[in-house]
N, CA, C and O atoms as CSV, one atom per row, in Angstrom:
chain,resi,resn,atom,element,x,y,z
A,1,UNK,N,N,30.687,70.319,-151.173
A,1,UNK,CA,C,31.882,69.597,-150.764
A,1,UNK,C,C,32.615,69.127,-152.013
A,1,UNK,O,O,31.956,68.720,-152.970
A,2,UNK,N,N,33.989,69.163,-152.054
A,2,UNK,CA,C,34.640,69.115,-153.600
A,2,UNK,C,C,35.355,67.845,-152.991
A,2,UNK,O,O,35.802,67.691,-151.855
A,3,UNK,N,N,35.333,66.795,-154.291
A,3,UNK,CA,C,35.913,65.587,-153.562
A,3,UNK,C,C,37.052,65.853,-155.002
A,3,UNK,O,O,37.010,66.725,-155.870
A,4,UNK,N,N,38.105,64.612,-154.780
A,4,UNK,CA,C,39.053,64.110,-156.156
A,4,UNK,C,C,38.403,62.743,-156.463
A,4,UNK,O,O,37.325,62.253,-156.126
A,5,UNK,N,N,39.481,62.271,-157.258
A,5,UNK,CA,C,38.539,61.184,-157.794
A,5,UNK,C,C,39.379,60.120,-156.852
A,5,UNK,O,O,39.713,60.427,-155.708
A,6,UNK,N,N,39.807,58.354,-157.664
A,6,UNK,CA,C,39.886,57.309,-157.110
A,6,UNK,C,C,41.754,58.009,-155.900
A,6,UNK,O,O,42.591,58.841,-156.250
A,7,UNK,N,N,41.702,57.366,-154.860
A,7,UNK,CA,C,42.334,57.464,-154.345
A,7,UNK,C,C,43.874,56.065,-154.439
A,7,UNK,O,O,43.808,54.853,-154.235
A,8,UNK,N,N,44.683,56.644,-154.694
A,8,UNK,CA,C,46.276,56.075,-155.559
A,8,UNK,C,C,47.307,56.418,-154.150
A,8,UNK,O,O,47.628,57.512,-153.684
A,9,UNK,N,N,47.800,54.515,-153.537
A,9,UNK,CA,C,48.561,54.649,-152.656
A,9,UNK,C,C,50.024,54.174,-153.493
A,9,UNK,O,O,50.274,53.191,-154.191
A,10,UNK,N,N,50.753,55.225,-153.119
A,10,UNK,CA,C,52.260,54.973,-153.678
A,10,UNK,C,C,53.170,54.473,-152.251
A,10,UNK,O,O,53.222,55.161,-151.232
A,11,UNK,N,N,53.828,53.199,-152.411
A,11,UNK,CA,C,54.591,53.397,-152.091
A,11,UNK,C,C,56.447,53.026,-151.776
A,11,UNK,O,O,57.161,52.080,-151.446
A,12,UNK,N,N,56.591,55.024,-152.275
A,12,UNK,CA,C,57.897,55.394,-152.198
A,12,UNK,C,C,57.766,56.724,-151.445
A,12,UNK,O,O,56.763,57.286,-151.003
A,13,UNK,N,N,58.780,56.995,-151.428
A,13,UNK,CA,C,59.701,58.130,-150.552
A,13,UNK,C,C,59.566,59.150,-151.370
A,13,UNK,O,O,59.035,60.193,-150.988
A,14,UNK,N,N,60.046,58.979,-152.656
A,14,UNK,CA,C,60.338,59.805,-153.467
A,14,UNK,C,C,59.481,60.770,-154.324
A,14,UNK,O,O,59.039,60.120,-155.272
A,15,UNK,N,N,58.974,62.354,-154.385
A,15,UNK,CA,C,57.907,63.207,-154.802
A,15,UNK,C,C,57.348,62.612,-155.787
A,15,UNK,O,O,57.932,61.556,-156.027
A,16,UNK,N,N,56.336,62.843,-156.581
A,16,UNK,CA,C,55.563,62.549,-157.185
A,16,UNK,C,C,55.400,63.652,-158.029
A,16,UNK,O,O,54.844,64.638,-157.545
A,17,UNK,N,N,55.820,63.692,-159.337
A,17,UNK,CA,C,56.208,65.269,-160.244
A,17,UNK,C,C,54.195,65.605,-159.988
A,17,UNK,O,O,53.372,64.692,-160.058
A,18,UNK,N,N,53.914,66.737,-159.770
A,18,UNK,CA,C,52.797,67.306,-160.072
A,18,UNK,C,C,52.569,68.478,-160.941
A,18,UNK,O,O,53.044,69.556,-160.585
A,19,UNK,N,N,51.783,68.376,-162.225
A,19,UNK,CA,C,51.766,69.113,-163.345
A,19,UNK,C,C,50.729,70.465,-162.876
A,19,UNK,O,O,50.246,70.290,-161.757
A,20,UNK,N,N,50.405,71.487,-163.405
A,20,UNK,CA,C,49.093,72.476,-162.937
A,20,UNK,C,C,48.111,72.413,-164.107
A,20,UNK,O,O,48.414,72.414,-165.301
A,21,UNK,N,N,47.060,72.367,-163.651
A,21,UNK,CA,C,46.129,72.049,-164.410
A,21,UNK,C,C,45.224,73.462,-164.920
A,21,UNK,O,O,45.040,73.798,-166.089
A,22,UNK,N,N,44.777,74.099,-163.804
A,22,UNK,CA,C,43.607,75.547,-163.792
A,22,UNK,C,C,43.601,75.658,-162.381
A,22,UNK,O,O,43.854,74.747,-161.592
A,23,UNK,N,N,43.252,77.001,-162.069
A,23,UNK,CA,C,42.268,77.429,-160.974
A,23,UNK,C,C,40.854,76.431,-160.538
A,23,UNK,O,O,39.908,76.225,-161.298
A,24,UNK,N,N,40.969,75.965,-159.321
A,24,UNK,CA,C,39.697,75.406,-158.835
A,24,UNK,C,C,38.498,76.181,-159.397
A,24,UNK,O,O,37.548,75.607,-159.931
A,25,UNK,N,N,38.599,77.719,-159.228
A,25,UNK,CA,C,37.132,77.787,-159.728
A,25,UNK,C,C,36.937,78.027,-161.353
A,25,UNK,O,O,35.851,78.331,-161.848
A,26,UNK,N,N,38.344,77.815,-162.222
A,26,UNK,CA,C,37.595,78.605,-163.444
A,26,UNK,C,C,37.107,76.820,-164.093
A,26,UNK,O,O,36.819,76.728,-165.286
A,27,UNK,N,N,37.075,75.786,-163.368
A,27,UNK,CA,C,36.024,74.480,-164.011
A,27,UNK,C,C,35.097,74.204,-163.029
A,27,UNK,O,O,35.302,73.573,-161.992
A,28,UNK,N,N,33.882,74.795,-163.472
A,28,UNK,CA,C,32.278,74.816,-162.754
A,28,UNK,C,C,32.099,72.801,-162.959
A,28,UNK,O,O,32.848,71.920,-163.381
A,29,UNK,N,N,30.807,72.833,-162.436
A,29,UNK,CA,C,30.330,71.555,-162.504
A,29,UNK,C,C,30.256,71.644,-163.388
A,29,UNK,O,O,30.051,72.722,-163.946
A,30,UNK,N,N,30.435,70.146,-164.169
A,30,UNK,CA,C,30.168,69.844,-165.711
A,30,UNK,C,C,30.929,70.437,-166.716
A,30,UNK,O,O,30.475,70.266,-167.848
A,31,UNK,N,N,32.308,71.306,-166.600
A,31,UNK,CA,C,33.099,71.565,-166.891
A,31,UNK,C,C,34.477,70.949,-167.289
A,31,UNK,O,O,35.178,70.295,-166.517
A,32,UNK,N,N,34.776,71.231,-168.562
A,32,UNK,CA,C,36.001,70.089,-168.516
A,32,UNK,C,C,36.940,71.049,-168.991
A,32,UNK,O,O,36.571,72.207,-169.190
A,33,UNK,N,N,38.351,70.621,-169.235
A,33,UNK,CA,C,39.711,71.437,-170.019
A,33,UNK,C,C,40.354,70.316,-170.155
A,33,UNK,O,O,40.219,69.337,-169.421
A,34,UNK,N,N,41.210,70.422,-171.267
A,34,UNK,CA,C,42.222,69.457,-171.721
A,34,UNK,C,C,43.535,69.804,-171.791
A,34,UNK,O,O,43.573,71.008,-172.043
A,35,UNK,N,N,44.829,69.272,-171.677
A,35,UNK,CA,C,46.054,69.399,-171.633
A,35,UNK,C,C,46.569,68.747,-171.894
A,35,UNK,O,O,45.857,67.760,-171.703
A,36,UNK,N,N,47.794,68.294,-172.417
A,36,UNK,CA,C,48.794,67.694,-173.444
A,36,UNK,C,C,50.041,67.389,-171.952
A,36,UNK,O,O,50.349,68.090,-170.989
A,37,UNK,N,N,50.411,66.200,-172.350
A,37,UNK,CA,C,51.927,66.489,-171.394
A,37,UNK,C,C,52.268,64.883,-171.384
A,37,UNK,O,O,51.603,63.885,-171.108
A,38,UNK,N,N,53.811,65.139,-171.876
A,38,UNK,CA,C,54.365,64.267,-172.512
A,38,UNK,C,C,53.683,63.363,-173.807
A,38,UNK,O,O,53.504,62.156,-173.967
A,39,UNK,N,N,53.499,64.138,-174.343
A,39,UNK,CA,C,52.376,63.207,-175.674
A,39,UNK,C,C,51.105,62.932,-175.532
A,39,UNK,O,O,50.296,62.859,-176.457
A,40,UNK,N,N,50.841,62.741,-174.172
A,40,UNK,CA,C,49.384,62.309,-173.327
A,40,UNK,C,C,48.506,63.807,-173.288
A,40,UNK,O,O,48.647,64.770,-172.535
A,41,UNK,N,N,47.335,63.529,-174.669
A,41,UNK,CA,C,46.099,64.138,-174.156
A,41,UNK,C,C,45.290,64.092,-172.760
A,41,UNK,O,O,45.093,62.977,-172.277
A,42,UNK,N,N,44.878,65.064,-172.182
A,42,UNK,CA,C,44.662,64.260,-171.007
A,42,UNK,C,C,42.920,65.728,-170.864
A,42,UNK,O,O,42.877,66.935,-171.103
A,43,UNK,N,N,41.932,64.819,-170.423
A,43,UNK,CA,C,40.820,65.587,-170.102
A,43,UNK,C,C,40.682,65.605,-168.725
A,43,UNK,O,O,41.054,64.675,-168.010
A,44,UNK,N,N,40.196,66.562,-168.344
A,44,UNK,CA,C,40.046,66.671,-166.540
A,44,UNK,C,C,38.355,67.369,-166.685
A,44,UNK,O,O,37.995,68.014,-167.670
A,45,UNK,N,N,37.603,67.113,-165.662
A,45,UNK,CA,C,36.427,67.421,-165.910
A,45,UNK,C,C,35.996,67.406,-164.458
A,45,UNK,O,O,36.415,66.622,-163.606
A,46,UNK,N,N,34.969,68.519,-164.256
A,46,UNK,CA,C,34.175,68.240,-162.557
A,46,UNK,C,C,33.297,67.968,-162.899
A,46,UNK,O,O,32.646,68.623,-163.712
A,47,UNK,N,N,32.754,66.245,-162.098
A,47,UNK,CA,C,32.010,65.983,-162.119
A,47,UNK,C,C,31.057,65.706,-160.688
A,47,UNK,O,O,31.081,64.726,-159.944
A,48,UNK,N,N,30.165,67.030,-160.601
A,48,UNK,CA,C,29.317,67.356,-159.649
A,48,UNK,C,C,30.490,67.697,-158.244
A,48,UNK,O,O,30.311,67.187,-157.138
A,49,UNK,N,N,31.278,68.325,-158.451
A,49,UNK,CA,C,32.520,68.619,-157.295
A,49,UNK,C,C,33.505,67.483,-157.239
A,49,UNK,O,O,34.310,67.359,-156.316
A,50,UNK,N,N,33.399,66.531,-158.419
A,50,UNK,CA,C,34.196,65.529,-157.751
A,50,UNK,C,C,35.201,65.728,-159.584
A,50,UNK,O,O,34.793,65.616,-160.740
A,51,UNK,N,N,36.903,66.126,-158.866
A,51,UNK,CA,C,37.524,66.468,-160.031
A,51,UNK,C,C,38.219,65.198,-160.667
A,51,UNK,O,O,38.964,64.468,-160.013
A,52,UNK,N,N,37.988,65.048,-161.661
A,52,UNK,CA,C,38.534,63.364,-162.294
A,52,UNK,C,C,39.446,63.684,-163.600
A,52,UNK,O,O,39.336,64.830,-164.038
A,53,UNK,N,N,40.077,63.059,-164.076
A,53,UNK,CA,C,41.357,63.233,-165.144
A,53,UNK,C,C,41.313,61.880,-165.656
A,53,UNK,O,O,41.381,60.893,-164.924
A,54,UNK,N,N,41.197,61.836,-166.920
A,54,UNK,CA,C,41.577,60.012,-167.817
A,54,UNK,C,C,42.210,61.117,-169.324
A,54,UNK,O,O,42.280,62.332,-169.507
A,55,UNK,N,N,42.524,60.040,-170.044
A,55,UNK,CA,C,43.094,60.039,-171.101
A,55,UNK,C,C,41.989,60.391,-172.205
A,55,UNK,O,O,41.099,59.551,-172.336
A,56,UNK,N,N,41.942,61.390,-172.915
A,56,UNK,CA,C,41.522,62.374,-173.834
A,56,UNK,C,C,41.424,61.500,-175.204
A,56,UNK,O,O,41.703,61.994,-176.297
A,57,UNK,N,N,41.122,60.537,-175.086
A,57,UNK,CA,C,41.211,59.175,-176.217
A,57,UNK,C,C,39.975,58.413,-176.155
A,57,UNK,O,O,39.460,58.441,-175.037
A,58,UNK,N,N,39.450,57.847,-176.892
A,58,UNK,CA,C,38.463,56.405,-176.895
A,58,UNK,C,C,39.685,55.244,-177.598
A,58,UNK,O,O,40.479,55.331,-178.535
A,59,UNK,N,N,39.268,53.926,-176.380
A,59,UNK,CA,C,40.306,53.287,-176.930
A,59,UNK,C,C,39.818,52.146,-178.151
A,59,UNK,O,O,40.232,51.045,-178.514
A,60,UNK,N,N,39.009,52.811,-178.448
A,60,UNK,CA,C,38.122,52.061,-179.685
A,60,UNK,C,C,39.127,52.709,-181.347
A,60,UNK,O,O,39.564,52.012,-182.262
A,61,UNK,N,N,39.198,54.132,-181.192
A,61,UNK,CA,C,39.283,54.817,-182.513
A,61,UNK,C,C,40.044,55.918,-182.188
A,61,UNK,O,O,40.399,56.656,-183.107
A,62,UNK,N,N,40.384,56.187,-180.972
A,62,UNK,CA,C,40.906,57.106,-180.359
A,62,UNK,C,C,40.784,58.565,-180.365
A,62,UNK,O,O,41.666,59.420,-180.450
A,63,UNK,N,N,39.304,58.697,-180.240
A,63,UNK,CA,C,38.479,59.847,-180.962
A,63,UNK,C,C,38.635,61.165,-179.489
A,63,UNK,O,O,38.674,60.550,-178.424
A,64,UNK,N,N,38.677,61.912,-179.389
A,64,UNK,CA,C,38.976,63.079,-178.103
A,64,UNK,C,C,37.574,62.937,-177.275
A,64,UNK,O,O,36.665,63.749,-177.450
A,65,UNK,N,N,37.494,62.144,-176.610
A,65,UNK,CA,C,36.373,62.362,-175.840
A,65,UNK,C,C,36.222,63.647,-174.803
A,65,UNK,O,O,35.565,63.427,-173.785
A,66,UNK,N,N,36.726,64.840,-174.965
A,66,UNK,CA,C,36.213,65.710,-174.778
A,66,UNK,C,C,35.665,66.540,-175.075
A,66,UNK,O,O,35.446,67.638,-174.563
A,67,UNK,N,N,35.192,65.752,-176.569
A,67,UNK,CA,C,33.833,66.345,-177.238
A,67,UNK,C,C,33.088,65.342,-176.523
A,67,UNK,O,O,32.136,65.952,-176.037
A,68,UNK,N,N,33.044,64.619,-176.331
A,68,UNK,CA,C,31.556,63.460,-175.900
A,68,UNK,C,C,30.877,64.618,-175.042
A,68,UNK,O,O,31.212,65.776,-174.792
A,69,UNK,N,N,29.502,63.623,-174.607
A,69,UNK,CA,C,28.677,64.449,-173.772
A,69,UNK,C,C,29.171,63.765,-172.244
A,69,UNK,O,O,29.865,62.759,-172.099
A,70,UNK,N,N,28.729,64.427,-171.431
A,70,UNK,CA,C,29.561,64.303,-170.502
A,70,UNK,C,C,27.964,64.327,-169.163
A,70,UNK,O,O,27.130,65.228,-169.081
A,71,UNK,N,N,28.024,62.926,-168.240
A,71,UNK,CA,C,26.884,62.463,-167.213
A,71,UNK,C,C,27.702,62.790,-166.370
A,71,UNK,O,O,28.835,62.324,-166.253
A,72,UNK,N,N,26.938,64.049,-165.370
A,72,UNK,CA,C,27.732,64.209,-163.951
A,72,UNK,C,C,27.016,63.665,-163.107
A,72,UNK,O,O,27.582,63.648,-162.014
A,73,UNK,N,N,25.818,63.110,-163.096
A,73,UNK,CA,C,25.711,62.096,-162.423
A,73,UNK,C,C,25.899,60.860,-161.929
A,73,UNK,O,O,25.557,60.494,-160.805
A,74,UNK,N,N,26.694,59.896,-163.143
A,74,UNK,CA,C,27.198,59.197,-163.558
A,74,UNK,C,C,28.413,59.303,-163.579
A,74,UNK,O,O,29.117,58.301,-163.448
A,75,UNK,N,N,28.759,60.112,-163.689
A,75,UNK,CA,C,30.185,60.338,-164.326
A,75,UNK,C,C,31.294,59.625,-165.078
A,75,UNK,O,O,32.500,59.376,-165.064
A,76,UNK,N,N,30.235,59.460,-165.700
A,76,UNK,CA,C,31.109,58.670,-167.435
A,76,UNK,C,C,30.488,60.074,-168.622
A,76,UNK,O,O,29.480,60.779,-168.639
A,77,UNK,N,N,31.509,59.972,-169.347
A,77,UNK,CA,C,31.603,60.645,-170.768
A,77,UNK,C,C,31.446,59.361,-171.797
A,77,UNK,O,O,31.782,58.190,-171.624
A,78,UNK,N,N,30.634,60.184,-173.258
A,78,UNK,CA,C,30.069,59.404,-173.748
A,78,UNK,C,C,30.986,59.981,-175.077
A,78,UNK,O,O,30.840,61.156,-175.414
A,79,UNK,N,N,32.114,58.927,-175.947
A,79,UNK,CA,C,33.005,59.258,-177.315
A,79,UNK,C,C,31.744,59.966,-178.296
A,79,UNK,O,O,30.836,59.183,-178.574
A,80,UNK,N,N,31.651,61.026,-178.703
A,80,UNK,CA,C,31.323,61.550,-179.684
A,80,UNK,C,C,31.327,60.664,-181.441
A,80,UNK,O,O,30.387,60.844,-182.215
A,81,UNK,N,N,32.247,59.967,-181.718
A,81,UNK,CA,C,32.218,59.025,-183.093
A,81,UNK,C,C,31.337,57.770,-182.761
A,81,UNK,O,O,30.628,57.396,-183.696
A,82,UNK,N,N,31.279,57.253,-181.919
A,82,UNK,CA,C,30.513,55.864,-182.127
A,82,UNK,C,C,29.903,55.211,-180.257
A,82,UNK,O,O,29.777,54.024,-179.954
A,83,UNK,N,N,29.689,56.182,-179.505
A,83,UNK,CA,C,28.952,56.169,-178.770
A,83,UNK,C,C,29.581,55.157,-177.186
A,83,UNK,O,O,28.771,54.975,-176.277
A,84,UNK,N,N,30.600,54.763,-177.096
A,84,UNK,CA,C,31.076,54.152,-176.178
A,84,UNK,C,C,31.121,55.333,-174.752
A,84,UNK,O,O,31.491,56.494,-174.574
A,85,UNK,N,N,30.460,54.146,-173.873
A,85,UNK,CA,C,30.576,55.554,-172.914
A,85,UNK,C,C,31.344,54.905,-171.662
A,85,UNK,O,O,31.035,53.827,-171.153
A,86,UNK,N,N,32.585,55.887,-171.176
A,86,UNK,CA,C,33.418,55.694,-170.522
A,86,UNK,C,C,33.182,56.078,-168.796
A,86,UNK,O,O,32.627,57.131,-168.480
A,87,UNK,N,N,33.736,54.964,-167.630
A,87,UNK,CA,C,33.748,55.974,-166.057
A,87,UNK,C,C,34.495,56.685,-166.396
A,87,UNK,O,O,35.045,56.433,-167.468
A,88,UNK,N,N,34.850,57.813,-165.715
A,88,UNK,CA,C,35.868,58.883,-165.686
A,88,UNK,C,C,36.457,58.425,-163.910
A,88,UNK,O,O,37.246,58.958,-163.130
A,89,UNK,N,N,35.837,57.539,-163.868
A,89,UNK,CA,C,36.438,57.097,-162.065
A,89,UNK,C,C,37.946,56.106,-162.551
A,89,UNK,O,O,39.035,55.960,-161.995
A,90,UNK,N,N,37.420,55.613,-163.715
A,90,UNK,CA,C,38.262,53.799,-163.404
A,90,UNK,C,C,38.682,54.389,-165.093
A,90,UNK,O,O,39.888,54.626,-165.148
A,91,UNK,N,N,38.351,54.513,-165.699
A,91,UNK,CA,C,38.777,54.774,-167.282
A,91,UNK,C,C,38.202,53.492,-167.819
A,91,UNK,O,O,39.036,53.041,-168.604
A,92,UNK,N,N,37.330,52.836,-167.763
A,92,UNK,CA,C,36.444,51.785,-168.435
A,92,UNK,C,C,35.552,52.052,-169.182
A,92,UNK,O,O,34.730,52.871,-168.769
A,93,UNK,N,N,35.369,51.481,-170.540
A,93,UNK,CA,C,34.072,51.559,-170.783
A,93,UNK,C,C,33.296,50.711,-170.517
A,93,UNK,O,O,33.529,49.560,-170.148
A,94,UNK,N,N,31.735,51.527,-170.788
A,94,UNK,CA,C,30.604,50.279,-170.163
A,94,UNK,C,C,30.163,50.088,-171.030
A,94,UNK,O,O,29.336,49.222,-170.748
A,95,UNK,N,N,30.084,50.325,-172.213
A,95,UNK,CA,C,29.300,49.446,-173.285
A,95,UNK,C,C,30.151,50.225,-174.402
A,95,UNK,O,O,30.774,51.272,-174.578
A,96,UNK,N,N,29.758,48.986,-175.069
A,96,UNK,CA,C,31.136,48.716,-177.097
A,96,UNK,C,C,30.516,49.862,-177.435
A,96,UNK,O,O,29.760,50.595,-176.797
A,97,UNK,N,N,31.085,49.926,-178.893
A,97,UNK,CA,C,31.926,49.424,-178.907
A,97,UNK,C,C,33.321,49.066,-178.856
A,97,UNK,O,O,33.887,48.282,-179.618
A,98,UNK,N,N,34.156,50.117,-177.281
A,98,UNK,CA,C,35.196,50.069,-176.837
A,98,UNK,C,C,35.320,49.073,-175.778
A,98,UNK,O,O,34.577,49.377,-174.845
A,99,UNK,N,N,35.802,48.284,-175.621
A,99,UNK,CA,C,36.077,47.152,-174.351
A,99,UNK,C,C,37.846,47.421,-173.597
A,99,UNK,O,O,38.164,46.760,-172.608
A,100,UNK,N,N,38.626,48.225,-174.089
A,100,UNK,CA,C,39.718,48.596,-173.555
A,100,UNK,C,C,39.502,49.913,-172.170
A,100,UNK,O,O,38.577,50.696,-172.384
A,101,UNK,N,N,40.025,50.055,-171.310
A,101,UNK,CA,C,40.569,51.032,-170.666
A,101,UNK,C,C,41.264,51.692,-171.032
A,101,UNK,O,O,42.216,51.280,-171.695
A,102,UNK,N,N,41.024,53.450,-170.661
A,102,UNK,CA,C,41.904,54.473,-170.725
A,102,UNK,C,C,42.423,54.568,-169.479
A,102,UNK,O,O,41.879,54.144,-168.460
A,103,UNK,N,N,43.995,55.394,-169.577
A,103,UNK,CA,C,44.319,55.466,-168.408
A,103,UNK,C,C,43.952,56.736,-167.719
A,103,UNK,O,O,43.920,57.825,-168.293
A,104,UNK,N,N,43.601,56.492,-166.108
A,104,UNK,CA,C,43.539,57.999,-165.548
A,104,UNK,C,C,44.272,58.097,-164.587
A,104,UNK,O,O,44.990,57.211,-164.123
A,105,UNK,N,N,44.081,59.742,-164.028
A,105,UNK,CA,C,45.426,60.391,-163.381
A,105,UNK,C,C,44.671,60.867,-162.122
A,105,UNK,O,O,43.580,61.394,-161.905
A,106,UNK,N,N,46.076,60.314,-161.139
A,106,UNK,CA,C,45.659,61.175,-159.986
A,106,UNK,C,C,45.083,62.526,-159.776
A,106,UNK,O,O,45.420,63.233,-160.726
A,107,UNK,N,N,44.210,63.303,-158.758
A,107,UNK,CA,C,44.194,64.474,-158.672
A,107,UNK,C,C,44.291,65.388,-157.763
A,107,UNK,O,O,43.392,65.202,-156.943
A,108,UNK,N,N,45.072,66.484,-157.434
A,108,UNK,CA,C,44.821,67.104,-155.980
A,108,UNK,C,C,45.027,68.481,-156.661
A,108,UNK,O,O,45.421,69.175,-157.598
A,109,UNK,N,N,44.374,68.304,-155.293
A,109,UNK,CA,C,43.516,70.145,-154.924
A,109,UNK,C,C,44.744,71.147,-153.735
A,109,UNK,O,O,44.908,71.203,-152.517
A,110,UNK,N,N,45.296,71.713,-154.795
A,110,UNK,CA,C,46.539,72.418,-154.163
A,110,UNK,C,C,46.250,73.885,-153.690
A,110,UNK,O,O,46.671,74.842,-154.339
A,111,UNK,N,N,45.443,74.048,-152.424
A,111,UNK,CA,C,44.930,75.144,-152.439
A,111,UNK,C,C,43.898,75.708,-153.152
A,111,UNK,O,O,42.772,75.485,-152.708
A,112,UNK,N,N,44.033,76.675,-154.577
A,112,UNK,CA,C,42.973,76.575,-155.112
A,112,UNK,C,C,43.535,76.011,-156.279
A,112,UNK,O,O,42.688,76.385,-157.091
A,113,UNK,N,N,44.340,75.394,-156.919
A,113,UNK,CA,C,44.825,75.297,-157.982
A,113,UNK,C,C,44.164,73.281,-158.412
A,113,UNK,O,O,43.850,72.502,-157.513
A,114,UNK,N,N,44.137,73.052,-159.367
A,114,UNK,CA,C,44.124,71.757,-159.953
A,114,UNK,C,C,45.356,71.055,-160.165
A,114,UNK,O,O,45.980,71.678,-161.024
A,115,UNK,N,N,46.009,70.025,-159.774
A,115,UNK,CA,C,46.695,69.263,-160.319
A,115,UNK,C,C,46.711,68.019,-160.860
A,115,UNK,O,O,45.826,67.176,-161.010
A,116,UNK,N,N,47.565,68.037,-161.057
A,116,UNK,CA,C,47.535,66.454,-161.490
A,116,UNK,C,C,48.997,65.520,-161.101
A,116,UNK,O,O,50.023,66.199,-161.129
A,117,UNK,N,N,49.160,64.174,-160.776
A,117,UNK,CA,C,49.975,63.418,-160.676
A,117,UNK,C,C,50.487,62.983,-161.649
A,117,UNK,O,O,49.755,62.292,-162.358
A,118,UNK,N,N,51.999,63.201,-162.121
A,118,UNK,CA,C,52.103,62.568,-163.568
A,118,UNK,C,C,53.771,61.896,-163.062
A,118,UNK,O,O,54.750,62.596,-162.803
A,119,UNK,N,N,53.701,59.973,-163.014
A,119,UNK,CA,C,54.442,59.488,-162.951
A,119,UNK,C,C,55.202,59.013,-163.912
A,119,UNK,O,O,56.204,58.353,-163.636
């Protein structure tokens, strides 16, 4: 069963630009890809069927956490420079030494395609 991640009530009337991300199947479990748009690094990753998107940053040093190692059980990614490991649900970290939030992005499943919400 393939879930998205936190569920984001808008409300307006007005569309919601949606960017394309990949094909549903070319990111397996534990799979991630990264994309750029509007200046914003942005990592998207399945974690255990459940597709999640945050900001491609540690807000410690701002290191690409899509090198970190990556808990699909958990589903937090862990910054590769100094070990802060982030939800990929909420964009928090749970332990320093980052104490800021990254931001994350809506996600839907457009048929087979990945998107993303970018307001």
């Amino acid at each position: 069963m393939l879930r998205t991640g936190p569920v984001h009530v808008r409300h307006t009337a007005l569309p919601v630009p949606l960017i394309d991300v990949c094909p549903l199947n070319d990111l397996p479990s534990g799979g991630r890809v990264t994309l750029e748009h509007d200046d914003v690094e942005i990592v998207v990753v399945n974690c255990g069927g459940e597709i999640l998107a945050m900001e491609d940053r540690c807000s410690h040093d701002d290191g690409d956490m899509s090198d970190g190692e990556l808990d699909t059980a958990a589903c937090t990614i862990e910054c590769p420079r100094h070990g802060s490991v982030f939800d990929l649900r909420t964009g928090r970290p749970k332990t320093l030494p980052a104490y800021q939030p990254v931001d994350t992005f809506p996600v839907v499943i457009d048929g087979d395609t990945i998107k993303l919400e970018m307001d």
